[in-house]
Wavefront OBJ file of the C-alpha trace (Angstrom):
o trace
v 138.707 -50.581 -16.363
v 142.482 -49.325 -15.222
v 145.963 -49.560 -16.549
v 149.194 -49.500 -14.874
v 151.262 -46.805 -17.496
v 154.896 -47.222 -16.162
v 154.535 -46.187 -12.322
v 151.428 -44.323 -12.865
v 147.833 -45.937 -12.562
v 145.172 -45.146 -14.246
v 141.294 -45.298 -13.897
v 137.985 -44.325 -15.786
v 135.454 -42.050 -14.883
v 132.210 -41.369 -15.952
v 131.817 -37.857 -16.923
v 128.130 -35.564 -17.794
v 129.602 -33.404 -20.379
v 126.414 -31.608 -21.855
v 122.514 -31.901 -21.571
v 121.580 -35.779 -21.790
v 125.051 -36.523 -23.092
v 128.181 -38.246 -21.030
v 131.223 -40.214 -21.729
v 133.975 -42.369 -19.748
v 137.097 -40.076 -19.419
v 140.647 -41.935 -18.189
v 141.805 -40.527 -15.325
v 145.509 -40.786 -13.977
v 145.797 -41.574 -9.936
v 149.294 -40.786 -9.421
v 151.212 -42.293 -6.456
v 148.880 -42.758 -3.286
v 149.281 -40.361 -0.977
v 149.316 -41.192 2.960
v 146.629 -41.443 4.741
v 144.418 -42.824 1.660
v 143.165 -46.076 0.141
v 143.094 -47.188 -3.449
v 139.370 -48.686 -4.218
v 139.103 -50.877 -7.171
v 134.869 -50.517 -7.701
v 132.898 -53.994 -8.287
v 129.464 -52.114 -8.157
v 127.930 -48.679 -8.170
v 124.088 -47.120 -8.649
v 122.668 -44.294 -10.475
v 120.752 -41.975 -8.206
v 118.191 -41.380 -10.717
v 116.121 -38.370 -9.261
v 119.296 -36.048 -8.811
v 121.578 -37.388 -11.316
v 118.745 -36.792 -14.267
v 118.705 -33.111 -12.579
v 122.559 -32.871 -13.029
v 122.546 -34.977 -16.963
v 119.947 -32.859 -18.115
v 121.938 -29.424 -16.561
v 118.502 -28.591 -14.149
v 121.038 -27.993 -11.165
v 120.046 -24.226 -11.089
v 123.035 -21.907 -10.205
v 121.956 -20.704 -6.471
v 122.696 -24.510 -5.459
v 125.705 -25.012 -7.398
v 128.102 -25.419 -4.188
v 125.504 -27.066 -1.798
v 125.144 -29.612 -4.752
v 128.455 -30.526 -5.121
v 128.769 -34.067 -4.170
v 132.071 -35.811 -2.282
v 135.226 -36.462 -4.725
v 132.706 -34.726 -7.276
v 135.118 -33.062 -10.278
v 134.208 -30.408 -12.681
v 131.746 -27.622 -12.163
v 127.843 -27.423 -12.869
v 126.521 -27.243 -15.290
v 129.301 -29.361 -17.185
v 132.026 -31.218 -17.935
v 130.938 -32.581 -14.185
v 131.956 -36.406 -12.210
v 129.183 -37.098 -10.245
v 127.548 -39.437 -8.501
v 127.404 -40.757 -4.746
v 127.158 -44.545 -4.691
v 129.999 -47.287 -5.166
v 131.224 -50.307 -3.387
v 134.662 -52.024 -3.959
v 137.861 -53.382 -2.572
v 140.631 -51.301 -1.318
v 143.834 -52.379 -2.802
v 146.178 -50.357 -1.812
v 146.630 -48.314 1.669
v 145.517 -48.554 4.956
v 146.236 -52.329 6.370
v 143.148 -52.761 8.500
v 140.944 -51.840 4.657
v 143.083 -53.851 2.670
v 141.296 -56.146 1.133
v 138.126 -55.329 2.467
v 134.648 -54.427 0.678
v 133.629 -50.606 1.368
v 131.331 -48.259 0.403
v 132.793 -45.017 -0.598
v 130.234 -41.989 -1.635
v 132.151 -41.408 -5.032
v 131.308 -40.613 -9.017
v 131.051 -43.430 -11.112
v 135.008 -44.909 -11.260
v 136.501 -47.956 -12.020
v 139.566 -47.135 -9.360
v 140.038 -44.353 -7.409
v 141.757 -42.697 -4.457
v 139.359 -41.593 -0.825
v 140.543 -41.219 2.996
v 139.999 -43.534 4.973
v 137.707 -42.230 6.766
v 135.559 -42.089 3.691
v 135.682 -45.511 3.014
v 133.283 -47.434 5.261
v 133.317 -51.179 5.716
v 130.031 -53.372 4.655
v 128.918 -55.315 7.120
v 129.589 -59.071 6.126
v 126.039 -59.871 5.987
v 125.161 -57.313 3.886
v 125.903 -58.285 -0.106
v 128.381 -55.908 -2.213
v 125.845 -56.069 -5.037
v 123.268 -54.891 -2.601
v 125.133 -52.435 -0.674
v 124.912 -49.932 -3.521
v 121.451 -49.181 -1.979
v 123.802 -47.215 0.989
v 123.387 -43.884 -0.261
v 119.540 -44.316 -0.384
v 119.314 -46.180 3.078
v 121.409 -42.798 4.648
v 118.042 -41.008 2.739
v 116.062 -42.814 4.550
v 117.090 -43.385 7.853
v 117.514 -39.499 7.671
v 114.050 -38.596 6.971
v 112.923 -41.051 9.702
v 114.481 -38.816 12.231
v 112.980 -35.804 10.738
v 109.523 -37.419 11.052
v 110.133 -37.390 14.366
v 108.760 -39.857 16.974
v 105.283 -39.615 16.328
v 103.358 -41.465 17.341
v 101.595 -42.169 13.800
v 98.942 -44.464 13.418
v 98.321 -43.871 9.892
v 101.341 -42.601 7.443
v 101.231 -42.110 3.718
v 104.394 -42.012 1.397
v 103.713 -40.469 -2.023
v 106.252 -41.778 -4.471
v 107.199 -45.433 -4.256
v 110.935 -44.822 -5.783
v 113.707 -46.298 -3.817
v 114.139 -43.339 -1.438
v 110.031 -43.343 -1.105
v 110.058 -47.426 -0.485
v 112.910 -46.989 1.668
v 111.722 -44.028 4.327
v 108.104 -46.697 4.257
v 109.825 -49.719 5.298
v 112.027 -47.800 8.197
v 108.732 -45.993 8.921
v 106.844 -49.603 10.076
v 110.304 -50.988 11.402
v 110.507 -48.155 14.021
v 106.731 -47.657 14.644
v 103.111 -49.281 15.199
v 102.515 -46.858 11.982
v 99.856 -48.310 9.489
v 102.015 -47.313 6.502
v 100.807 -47.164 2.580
v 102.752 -46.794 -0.486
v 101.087 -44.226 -2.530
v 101.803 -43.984 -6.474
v 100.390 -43.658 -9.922
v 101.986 -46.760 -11.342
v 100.269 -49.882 -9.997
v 103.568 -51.952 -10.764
v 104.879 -50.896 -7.865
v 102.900 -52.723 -5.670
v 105.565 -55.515 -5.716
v 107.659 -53.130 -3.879
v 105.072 -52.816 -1.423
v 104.054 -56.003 -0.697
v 107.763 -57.128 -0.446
v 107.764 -54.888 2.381
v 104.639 -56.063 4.401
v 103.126 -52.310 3.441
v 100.059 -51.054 2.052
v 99.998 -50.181 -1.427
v 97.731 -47.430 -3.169
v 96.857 -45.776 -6.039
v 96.627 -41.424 -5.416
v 92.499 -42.026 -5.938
v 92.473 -44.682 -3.427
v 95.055 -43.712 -0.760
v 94.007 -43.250 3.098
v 93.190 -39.625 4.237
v 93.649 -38.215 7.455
v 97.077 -39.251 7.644
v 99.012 -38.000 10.834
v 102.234 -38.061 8.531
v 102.545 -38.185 4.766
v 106.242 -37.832 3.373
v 106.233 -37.098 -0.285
v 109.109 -38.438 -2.687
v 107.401 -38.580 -5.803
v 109.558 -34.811 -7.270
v 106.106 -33.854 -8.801
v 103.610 -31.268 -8.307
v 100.940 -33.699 -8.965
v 102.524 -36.155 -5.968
v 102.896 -32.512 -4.013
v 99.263 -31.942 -4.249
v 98.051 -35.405 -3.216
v 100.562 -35.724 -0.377
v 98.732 -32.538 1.076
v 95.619 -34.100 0.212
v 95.797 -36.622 2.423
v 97.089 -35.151 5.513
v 94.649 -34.628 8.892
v 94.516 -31.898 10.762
v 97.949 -30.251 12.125
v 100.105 -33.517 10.170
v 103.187 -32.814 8.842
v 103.859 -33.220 4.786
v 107.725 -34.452 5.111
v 109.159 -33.309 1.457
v 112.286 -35.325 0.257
v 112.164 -34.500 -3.422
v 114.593 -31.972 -4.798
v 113.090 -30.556 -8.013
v 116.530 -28.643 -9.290
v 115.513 -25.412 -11.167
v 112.158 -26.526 -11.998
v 109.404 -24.544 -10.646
v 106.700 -26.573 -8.806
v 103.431 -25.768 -8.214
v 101.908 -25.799 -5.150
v 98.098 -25.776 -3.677
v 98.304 -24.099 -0.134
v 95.081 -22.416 -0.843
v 91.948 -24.588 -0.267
v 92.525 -26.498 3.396
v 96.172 -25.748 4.171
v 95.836 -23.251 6.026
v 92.868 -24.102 8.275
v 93.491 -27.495 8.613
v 97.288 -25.804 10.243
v 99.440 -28.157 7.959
v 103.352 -28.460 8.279
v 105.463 -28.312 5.273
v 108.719 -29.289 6.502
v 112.109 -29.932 4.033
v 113.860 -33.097 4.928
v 117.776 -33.516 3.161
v 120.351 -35.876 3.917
v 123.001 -33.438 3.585
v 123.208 -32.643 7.431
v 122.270 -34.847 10.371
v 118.568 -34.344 11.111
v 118.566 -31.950 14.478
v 116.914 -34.916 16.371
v 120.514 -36.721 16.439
v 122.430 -34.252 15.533
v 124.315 -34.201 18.641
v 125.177 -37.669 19.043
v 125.328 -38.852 15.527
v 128.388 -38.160 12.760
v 127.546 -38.878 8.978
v 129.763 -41.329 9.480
v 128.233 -42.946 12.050
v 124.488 -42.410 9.961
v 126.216 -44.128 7.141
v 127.642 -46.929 9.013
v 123.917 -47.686 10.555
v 122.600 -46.867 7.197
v 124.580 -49.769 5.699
v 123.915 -52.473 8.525
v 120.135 -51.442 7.649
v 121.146 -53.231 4.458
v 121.020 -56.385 5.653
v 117.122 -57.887 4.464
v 116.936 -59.879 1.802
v 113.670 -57.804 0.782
v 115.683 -55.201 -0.318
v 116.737 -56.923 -3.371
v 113.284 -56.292 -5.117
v 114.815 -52.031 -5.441
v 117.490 -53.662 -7.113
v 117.489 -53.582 -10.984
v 119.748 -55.991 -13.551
v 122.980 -54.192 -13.860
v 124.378 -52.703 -16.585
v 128.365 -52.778 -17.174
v 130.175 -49.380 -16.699
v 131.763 -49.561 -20.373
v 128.077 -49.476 -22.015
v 127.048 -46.580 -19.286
v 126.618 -43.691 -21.239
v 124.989 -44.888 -24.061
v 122.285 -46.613 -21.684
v 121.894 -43.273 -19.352
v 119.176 -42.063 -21.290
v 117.249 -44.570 -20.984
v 118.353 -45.453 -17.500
v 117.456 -41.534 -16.367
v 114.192 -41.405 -18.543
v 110.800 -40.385 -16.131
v 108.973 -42.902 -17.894
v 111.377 -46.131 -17.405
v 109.886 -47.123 -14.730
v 113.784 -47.963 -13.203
v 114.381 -48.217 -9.557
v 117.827 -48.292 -8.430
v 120.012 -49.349 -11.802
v 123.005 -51.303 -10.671
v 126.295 -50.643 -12.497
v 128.455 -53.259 -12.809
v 132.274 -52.659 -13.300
v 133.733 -56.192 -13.946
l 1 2 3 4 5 6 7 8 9 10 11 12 13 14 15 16 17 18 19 20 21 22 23 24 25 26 27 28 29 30 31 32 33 34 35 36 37 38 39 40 41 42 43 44 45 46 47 48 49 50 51 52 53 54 55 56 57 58 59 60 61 62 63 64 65 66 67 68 69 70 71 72 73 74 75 76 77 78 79 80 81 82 83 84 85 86 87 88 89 90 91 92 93 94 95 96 97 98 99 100 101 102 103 104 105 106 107 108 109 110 111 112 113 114 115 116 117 118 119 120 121 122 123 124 125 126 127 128 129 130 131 132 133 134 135 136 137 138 139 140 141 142 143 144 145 146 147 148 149 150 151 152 153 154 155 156 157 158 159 160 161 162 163 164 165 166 167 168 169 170 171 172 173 174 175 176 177 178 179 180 181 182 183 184 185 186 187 188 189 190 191 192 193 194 195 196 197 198 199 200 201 202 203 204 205 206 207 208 209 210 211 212 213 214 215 216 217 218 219 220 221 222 223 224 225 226 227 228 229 230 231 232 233 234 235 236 237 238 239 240 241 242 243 244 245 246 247 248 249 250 251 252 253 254 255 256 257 258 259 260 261 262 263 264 265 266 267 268 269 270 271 272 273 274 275 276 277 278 279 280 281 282 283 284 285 286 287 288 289 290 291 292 293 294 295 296 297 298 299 300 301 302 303 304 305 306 307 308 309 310 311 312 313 314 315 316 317 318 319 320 321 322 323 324 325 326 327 328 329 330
């Protein structure tokens, strides 16, 4: 929703304010400044690993800078705008945008104001509606290069969230990789078999796994990702478990089976690429990645903005089930 109030436009915003609790907040743009585009949002997703960190107020205070997200307002713990996902026409601005469909990693706003250089075209063959998935794709595509080139002939991913379904599909894409999609609720062997992967409950995954990347943000998934690995594999972790402490079993094998624990974070260009690749560039390839219809089976039925923060806790509950919740802003 936005309002023209004389010569001043306005937008809303969603806002965390306190543990489990947010509200929409209207937000004056003021005139646009040069150099910047006015985006008008059709479509957004909740990030629903980190943003149930940030709702609940688990971001823990060491990380409170490296966690601040692009065009994020506020200050953690709360009042905070956050989010990273949203995909809308520019309005206003730079000619060549106007008009266009973008992707712009921004908080959850009806209409708002980026450079841009921040506001990266979708491919035409790649929906608006599905195009929310950009954030996770960059994820994805990140972790791939962090893997490394292998080879793998037999690769494990613990957690079959979006990020987790994601990193598995890239995984066989670039690769001869047997690849399995490891998790505790059978339903999400849809996802799998959508993908042409392998699908696995913890008790029946594959061992001796030359890779296992673990997405799962449990110490349960932790354990069974190391589990799995053979000899000298690397455990690729891309959960981010805010201030809670996590347990984790490097007695037993770890050791003398020489296994690599290795951190994997789309907040800087794996050092693989870093040389050649921008994040702009990583997002633009992340968004042409976009373009298979099999994605659509992350996608959940939207929910409009306006009924947002009454529907968050549900949305951000562990037990939901949710994969990526589309937001709707029409």
């Amino acid at each position: 929703m936005s309002w023209i109030t004389g010569d001043e436009e306005t937008g809303r915003a969603l806002w965390y304010v306190d543990a489990g609790r947010a509200e929409l907040r209207d937000e004056p743009l003021g005139r646009l400044a040069p150099g910047m585009v006015r985006v008008r949002a059709a479509h957004g997703a909740i990030s629903r690993g980190t943003e149930s960190l940030v709702a609940n107020g688990r971001v823990p205070p060491s990380e409170f800078q490296r966690m601040r997200a692009p065009f994020m307002a506020g200050s953690f713990p709360f009042p905070v705008k956050y989010g990273y996902s949203t995909v809308g026409a520019v309005e206003r601005g730079s000619a060549e945008l106007r008009g266009r469909t973008v992707f712009a990693l921004h908080p959850h706003q009806a209409l708002f104001d980026v450079p841009e250089s921040a506001a990266v075209p979708v491919p035409a063959n790649v929906p608006a509606s599905r195009a929310v998935l950009g954030a996770n794709m960059e994820t994805a595509l990140n972790a791939v290069w962090d893997a490394g080139p292998g080879p793998f002939s037999r690769v494990a991913v613990v957690g079959a969230g979006v990020v987790g379904a994601l990193t598995g599909l890239l995984l066989r894409t670039f690769s001869a990789a047997s690849v399995t999609l490891v998790d505790i609720d059978p339903a999400r062997s849809r996802v799998a078999s959508a993908f042409g992967l392998d699908f696995a409950t913890p008790a029946q995954a594959p061992s001796e796994c030359a890779l296992v990347v673990h997405a799962s943000a449990t110490s349960a998934g932790l354990a069974t990702a190391l589990d799995l690995a053979a000899d000298e594999a690397t455990i690729l972790e891309l959960s981010w478990y805010g201030s809670d402490l996590v347990m984790v079993p490097l007695g037993g094998a770890f050791h003398s089976r020489r296994l690599r624990l290795v951190a994997s974070q789309v907040g800087m260009v794996a050092p693989s690429h870093r040389r050649e690749w921008t994040h702009r560039r990583r997002l633009e390839k992340a968004l042409s990645l976009l373009a298979d219809d099999r994605l659509d089976v992350l996608l959940e039925a939207p929910v409009a903005f306006e009924d947002l923060p009454a529907r968050l806790p549900d949305i951000l509950a562990p037990a939901s089930g949710i994969l990526c919740q589309r937001i709707d802003y029409s």
